[in-house]
C-alpha positions in Angstrom: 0.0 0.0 0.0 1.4 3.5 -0.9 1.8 6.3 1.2 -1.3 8.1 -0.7 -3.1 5.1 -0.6 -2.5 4.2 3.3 -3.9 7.9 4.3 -6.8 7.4 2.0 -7.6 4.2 3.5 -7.8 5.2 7.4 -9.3 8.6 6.7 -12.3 6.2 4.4 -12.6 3.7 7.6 -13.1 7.1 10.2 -15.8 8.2 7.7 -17.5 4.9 7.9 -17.7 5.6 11.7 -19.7 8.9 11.6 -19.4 12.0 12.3 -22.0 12.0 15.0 -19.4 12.0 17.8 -17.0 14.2 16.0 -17.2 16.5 19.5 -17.6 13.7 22.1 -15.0 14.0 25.3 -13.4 11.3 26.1 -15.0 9.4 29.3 -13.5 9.8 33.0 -9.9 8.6 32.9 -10.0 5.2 34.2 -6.9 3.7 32.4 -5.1 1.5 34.7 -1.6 1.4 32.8 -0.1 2.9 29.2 -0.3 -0.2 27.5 -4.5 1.2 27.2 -3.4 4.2 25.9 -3.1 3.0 21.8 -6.7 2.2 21.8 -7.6 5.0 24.0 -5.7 7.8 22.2 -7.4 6.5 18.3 -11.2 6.9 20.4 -10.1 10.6 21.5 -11.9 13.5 19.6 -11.1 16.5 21.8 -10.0 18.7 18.8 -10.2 17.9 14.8 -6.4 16.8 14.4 -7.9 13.3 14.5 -9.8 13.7 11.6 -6.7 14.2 9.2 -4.2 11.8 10.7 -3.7 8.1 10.3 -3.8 7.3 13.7 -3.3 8.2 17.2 0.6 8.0 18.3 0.5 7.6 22.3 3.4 7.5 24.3 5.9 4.1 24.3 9.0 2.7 26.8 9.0 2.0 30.2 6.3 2.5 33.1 7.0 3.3 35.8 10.2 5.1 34.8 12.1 7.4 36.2 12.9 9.3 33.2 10.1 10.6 30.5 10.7 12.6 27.4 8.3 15.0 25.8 8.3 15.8 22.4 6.0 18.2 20.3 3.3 16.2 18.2 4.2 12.8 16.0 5.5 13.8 12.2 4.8 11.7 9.2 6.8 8.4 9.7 5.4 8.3 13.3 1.9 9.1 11.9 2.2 6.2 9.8 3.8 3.8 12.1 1.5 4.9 15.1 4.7 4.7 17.3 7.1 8.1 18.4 10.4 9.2 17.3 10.9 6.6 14.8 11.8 9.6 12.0 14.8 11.6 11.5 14.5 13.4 14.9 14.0 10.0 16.5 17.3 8.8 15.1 18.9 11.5 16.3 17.5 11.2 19.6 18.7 7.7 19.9 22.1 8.2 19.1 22.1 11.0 21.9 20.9 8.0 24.2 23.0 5.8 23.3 26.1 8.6 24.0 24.1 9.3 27.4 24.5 6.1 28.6 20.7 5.8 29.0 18.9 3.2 26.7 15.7 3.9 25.3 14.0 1.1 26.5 15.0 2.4 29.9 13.1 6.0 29.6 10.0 6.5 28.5 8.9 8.8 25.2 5.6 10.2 23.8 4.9 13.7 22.2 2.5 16.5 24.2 0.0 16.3 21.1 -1.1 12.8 19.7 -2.3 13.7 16.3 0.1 14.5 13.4 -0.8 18.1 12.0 -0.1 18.9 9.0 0.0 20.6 5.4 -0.5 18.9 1.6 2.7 19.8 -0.4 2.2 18.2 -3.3 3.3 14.3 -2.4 4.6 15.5 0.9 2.8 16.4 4.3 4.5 19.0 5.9 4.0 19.3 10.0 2.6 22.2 11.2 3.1 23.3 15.2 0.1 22.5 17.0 -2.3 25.6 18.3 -2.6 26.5 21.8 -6.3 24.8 21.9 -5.0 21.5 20.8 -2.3 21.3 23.5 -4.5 22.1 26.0 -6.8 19.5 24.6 -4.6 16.8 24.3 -3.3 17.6 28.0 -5.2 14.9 28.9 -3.3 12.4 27.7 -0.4 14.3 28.9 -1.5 14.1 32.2 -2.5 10.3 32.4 1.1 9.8 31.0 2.6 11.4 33.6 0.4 10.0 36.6 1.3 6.5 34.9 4.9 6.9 34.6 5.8 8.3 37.8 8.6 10.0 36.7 11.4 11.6 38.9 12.2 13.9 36.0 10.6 14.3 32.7 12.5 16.7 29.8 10.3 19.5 27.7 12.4 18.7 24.1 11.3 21.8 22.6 9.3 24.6 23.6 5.7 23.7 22.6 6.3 20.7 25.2 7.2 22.9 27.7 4.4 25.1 27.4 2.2 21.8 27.8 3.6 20.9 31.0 4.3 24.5 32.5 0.9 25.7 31.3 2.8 28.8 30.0 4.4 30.3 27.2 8.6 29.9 28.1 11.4 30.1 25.8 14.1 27.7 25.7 16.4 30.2 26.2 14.5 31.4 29.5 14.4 28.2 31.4 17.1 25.7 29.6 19.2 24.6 32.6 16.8 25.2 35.4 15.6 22.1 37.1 11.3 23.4 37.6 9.4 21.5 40.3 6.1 20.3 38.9 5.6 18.2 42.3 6.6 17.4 45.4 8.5 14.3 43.6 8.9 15.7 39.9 11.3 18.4 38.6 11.2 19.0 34.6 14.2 20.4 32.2 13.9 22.2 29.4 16.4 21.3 26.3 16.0 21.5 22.3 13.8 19.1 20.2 16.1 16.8 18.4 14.6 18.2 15.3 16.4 21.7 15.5 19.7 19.8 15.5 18.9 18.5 12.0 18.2 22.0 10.7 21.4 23.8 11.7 23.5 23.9 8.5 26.8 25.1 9.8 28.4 21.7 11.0 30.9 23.3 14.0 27.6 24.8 15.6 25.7 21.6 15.2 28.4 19.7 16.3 28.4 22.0 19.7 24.6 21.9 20.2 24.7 17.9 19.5 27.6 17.9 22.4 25.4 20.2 24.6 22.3 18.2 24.2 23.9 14.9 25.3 25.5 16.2 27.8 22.0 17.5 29.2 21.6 13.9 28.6 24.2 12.3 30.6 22.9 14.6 33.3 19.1 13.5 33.2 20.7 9.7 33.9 22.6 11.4 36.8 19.6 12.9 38.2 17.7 10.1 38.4 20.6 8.0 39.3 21.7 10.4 42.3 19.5 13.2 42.9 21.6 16.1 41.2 20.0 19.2 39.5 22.9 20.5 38.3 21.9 20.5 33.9 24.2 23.1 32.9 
């Protein structure tokens, strides 16, 4: 099945389930682990990014854990694929892991938005950064993630994650290197998405930012190794 024909095919089976519930909440949150969240997530129609996207990517690794990654949204392999950070970024996360010490079947990763939003370009589908209302709609999941995983630290990877756990706008700039309570048991770091290390062209400054990121790394393992907030 081709790319073209793949999306065709899952948008044709959501049209054969009616529209009638296109606004329906999701019920009370009774999930009792994240291995419920796949089925949940593709049920979910608290904003209209479901409508356009293959499926619902939820969140994958290990629970409990005492480390959790937050991305931005899935792009178009995880769309297709219905898993996260198995694209280009993904790659490059997982060689920053790997440098970290930290394997990813150790941490857990999932995206603050579910859906893959996007834009036609010609063959291509082109993400576009989720809106304020769909964060804050797909918060939900956010939050069942983090009750579920229990994490001692959990890292914004870009800024639109941050803004979904702070519940504010912040910059990277503003609040990279600060370890931010979010609990009594739960601090958070801000750091780049993977992503912006692919789009640096000049190679000495990505080489410096790739070096600074898995350093952040390293420290993340130490943290929930030892108990150090020290990221810079």
């Amino acid at each position: 099945m081709t790319h073209e024909d793949e999306h065709a095919h899952s948008r044709t089976a959501r049209s054969a389930r009616g529209d009638d519930d296109a606004h329906a909440l999701t019920p009370a949150k009774t999930l009792n682990s994240t291995r419920e969240l796949p089925e949940a997530i593709n049920r979910c129609k608290r904003c209209e990014l479901w409508r356009s996207a293959t499926q619902g990517v939820p969140g994958e690794g290990k629970s409990p854990s005492g480390l959790m990654l937050v991305g931005e949204a899935p792009g178009d392999s995880e769309d297709l694929k219905g898993h996260p950070f198995v694209g280009p970024a993904g790659a490059m996360l997982d060689r920053a892991l790997e440098q970290a010490g930290l394997d990813r079947k150790s941490v857990y990763v999932t995206n603050a938005v579910k859906h893959f939003k996007f834009e036609p370009r010609g063959k291509r589908r082109l993400h576009v950064k989720p809106s304020a209302e769909e964060i804050q709609a797909c918060n939900w999941w956010l939050e069942e993630e983090l009750r579920l995983v229990a994490p001692k630290l959990v890292i914004a990877l870009g800024a639109t994650a941050a803004r979904a756990l702070l519940g504010r706008v912040v910059t990277i700039a503003q609040t990279r290197g600060e370890a931010i309570p979010l609990s009594d048991t739960m601090h958070l770091w801000v750091t780049i998405h993977p992503s912006f290390l692919l789009r640096i062209p000049e190679e000495d400054r990505k080489r410096a930012e790739y070096e600074r990121f898995v350093k952040e790394l390293t420290a993340a393992h130490h943290f929930v190794t030892h108990g150090t907030t020290h990221v810079k």
